[in-house]
N, C-alpha and C positions, 0 to 999 in steps of 0.2 A: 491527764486524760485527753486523748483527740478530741477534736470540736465534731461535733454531729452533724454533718449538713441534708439538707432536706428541699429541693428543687418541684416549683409545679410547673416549670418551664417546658415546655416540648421544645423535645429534637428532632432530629430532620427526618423522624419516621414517618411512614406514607402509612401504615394503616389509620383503620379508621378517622380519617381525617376531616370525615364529613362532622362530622360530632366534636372536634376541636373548635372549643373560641379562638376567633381573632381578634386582638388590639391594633387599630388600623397605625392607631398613632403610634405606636412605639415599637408598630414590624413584627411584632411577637406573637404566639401563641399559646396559650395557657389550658394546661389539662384538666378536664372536666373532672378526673379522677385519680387516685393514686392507692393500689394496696401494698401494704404493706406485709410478708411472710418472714417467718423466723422459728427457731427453737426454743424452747421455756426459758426463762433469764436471758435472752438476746437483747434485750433491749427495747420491746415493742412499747411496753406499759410505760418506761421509763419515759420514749419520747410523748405518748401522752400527759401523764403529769405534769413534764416541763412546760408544756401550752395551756394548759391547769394552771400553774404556779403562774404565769403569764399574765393571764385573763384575769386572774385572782387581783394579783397586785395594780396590775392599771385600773381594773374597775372595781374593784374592795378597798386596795390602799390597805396601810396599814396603820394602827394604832399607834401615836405616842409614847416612845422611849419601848417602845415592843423589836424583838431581835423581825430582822427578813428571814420568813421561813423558808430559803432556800437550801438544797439536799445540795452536799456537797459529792464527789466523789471519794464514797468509803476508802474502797480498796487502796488507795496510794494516801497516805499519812497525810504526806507533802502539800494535797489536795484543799484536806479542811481550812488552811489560809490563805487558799490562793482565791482572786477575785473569779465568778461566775459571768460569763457572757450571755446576752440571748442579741439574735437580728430576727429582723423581720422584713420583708419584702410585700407590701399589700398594693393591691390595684382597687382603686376606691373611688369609683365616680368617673374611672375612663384616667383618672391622674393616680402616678405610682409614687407611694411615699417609702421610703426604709428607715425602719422606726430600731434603732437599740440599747443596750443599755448594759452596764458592766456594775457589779455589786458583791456585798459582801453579807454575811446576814447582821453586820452593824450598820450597811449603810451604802448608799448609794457612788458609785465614785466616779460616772459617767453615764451619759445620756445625750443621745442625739437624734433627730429629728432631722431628714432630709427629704426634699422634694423632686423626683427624677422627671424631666421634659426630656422630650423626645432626643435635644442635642446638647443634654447641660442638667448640671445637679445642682438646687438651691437648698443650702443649707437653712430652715428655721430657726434652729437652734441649737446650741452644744453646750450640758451643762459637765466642768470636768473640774479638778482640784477646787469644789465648794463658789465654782463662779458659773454665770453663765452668758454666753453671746448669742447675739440674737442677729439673725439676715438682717441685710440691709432690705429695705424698702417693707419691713411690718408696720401695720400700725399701733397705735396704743404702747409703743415702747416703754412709757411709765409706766404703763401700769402693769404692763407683761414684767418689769423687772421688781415692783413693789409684789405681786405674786408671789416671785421668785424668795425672794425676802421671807416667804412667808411658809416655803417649799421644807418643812422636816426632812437632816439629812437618813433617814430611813424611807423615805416618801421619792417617790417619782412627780418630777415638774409635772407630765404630762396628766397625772391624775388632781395632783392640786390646782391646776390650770383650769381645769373644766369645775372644778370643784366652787371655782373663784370668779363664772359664767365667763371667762376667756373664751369664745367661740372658732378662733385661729384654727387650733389643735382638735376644736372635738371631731372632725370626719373622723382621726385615728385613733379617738377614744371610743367612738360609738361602735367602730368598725372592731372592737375587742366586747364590746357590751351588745350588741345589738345581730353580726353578723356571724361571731365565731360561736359556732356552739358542740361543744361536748360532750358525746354521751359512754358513761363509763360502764361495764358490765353488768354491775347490778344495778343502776340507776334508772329511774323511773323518769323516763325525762319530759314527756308531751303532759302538758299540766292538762285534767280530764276533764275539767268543766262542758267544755265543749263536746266530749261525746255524750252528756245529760240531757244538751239543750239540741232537739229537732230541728230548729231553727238556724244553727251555727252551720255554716257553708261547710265545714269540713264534716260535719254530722252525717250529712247522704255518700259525703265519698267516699269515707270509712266504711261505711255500713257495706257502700256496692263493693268495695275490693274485698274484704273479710271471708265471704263466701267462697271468693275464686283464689282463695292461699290455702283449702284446707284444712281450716283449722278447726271444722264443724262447727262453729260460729256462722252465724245468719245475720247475727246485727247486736250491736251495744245497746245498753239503755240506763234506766234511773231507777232507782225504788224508792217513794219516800218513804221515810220511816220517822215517828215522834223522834224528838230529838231528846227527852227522857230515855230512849231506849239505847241513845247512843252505847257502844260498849265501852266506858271511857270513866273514872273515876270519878268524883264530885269536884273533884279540886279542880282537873281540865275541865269540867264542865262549867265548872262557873270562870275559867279564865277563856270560854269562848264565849260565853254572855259577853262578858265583858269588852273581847277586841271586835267581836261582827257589830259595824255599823249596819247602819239603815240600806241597803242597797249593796253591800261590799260580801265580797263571797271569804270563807276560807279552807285550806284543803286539808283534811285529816291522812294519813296512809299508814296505818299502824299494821305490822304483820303485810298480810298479800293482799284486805280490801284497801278500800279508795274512795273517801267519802267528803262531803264540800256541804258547811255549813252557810246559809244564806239568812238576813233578816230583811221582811218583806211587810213595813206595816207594823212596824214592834216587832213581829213574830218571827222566830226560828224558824228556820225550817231547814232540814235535814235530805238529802239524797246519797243513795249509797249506788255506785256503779255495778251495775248486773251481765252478763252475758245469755245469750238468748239460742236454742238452739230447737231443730225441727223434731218433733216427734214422728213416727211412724204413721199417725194418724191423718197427721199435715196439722198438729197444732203445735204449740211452742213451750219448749221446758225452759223455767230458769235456773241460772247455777250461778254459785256466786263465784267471783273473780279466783276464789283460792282452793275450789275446782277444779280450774282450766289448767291443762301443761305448763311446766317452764314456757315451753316452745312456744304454745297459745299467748302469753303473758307479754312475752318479749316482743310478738308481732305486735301486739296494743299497744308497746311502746314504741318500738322501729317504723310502724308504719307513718303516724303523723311527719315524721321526719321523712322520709321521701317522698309522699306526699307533697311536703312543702319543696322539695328539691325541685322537683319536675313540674312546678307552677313557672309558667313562661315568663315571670318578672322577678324570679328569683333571685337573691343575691349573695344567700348564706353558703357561710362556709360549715361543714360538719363534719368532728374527727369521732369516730366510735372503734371504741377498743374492744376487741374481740366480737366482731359482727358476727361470726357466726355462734356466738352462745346459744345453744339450745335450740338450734335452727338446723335443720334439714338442711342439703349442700343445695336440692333441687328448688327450696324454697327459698336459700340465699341469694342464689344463681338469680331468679325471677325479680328479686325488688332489686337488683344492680341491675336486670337490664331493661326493666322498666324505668328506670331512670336513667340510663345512659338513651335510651330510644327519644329521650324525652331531652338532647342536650344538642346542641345547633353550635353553629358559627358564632352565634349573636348570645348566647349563653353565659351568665355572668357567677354559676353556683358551683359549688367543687364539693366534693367526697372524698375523705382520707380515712383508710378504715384500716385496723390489725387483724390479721386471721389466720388459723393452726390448718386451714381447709385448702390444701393444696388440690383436690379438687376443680379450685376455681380459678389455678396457675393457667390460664388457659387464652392462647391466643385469638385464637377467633372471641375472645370475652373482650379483652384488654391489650391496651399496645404493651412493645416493651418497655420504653421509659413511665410505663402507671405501674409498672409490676416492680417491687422494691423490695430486697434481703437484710434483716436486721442481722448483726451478727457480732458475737462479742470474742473479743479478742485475748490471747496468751493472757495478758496484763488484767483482763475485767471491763476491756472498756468497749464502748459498742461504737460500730460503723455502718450507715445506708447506703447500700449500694443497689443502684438499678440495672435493670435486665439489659436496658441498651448500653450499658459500659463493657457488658463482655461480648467482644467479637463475634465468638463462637456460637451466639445466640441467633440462629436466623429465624427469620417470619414464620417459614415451617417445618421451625425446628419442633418436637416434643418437650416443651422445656420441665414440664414436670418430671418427666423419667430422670434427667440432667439433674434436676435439684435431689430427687430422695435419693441419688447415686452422693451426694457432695459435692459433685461440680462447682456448682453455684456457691456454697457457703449456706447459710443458717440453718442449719438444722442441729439437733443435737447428737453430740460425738461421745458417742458410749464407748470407754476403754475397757472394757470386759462386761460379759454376760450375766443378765442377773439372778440367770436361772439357777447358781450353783449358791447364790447366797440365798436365795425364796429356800432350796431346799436344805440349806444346812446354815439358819444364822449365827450358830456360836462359832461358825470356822474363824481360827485365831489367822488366818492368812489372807481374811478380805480383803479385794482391791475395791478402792470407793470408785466410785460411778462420776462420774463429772457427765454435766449438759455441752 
């Protein structure tokens, strides 16, 4: 299988360049943004899971004498025992680390940890054939190799490290737990507490955008409701007696509501998230969450995330597979450039998103190295290629017409029509269809 490679590096493109960060220190520029386009089975989903499986294992770890749930590649036999790679390249505090690690789903068989300065790379650490060396000039060497000692070869140094308050290493544990964050298609990702509580700083900013997307929503809100009523069998109800402390909240999401148990005083208490919308009169109807559109649903979740993008001290990174689900192209179009409007020189947040909506193939949107073609090859295996590796790409070119011609690559390659199989499928001379 090719290696996948995956760049947020700018190249020497002059558009929009006012909205590129600069790292003064290390000469560089890093893209605020990168989409991703392709054909069904290209590959899109896959590169998201991989930085899933990622995230997972540095800040989950794995269980004891448990296999690494790492997907090998099916398609070549050869595959399932060959070792799996990941790298990574992060800029974290103005200092760039490349963090990777080589594995098999029994075990760990390398790992390393380097430090890039502007004219020289210090290695932290390389654990390879069940040992490990550590840079000169660490401190705590005992006890960073008594750790080690103590590192399961299914386990990553880097997670039993922080596990073991080693503090060395957490910038690039936290920078997996705290700044990369994931959102998958159907995933509910903005925990809702905060749109309950009036008082929660993102409560008024939500409420003021929600009106100006469309989505006939006016504002979010809370219902209480006895916590008897919940709709939840006796058995979850007395296992939520049981885990809500005094002060500590928890979230229910069963089906399409969305509700947060709290204990305040001994006493439950129950809210269930509502939407709110204008009647004709000028008063306000409510409607519960499993009412609203897909489309409605997915903005309640998408929107806290850009939201947080385009806060000026931003520093997360966020990959969302398939952004536009259930979105309007004119509505997608609107929260990519309200947050690109929202991205400077001094800008430290990025956006990597998957999408079927060539639509938003669009220059005056995106430069050409953010605009990127998944694409799977003869063999099964997938390749990322960006808009600025092909020549023939210029600034004001049309590249969308270029891509649904095949120019470009990813889209899907239909070897005959399916019109003659819709209308005759017992024909004994089907040609299958391949993506």
């Amino acid at each position: 299988m090719e290696p996948v490679s995956f760049s947020m590096i700018a190249s020497r493109e002059r558009q929009h360049s006012e909205r590129v960060p600069k790292v003064a220190k290390y000469s560089t520029r890093i893209l605020p943004i990168a989409a991703i386009y392709g054909g069904n089975a290209s590959g899109k989903t896959n590169f998201f899971k991989a930085l899933s499986f990622a995230k997972n294992l540095v800040v989950r770890g794995t269980l004891p004498d448990a296999l690494i749930p790492v997907d090998t590649f099916r398609i070549d036999t050869q595959c399932a025992s060959k070792p799996s790679n990941f790298s990574f390249e992060l800029l974290i505090d103005e200092a760039i680390y490349e963090f990777s690690f080589t594995l098999t789903r029994k075990a760990v068989l390398e790992e390393k940890l380097i430090e890039i300065t502007s004219g020289s790379e210090k290695t932290l650490y390389h654990r390879h054939h069940g040992a490990i060396d550590f840079g000169a000039g660490l401190e705590q060497r005992p006890f960073l190799e008594f750790a080690f000692q103590g590192t399961r070869d299914n386990q990553l140094f880097l997670t039993n490290s922080v596990s073991q308050k080693v503090e060395t290493f957490r910038p690039v544990y936290n920078w997996f737990r705290n700044i990369l964050e994931l959102v998958a298609p159907d995933s509910r990702f903005e925990p809702f507490e905060q749109f309950l509580d009036e008082g929660h700083p993102l409560y008024a900013t939500m409420n003021s955008m929600l009106p100006k997307l469309d989505t006939g929503i006016t504002h979010l809100g809370g219902e209480k409701i006895p916590f008897e009523n919940l709709p939840f069998p006796d058995t979850i109800k007395n296992l939520i007696q049981e885990e809500v402390k005094e002060g500590k909240a928890i979230r229910l999401e069963p089906d399409l509501d969305r509700y947060v148990v709290t204990r305040k005083e001994g006493e439950l208490i129950a809210w269930k998230l509502v939407t709110f919308h204008q009647k004709t009169d000028g008063t306000e109807a409510k409607f519960e969450l499993q009412q609203e559109s897909d489309g409605s649903r997915r903005v309640i979740d998408l929107l806290p995330a850009f939201l947080e993008l385009s806060a000026p001290s931003s520093k997360k990174v966020y990959v969302i597979d398939e952004l536009d689900r259930s979105l309007h192209t004119l509505l997608t179009r609107s929260l990519l450039e309200g947050y690109l409007e929202n991205c400077s020189q001094e800008s430290r947040c990025q956006l990597l998103f998957t999408t079927h909506d060539v639509l938003l193939m669009d220059q005056q949107l995106f430069r050409r190295d953010e605009m990127w073609v998944a694409e799977r090859n003869a063999s099964g295996s997938s390749c990322l290629w960006s808009f600025s590796d092909y020549k023939d790409v210029r600034y004001d070119k049309d590249i969308r017409k270029s891509y649904l011609q095949g120019r470009l690559g990813g889209i899907p390659r239909m070897r005959t029509s399916l019109m003659p199989m819709m209308m005759n499928p017992s024909c004994e001379n089907q040609t299958t269809v391949g993506e």
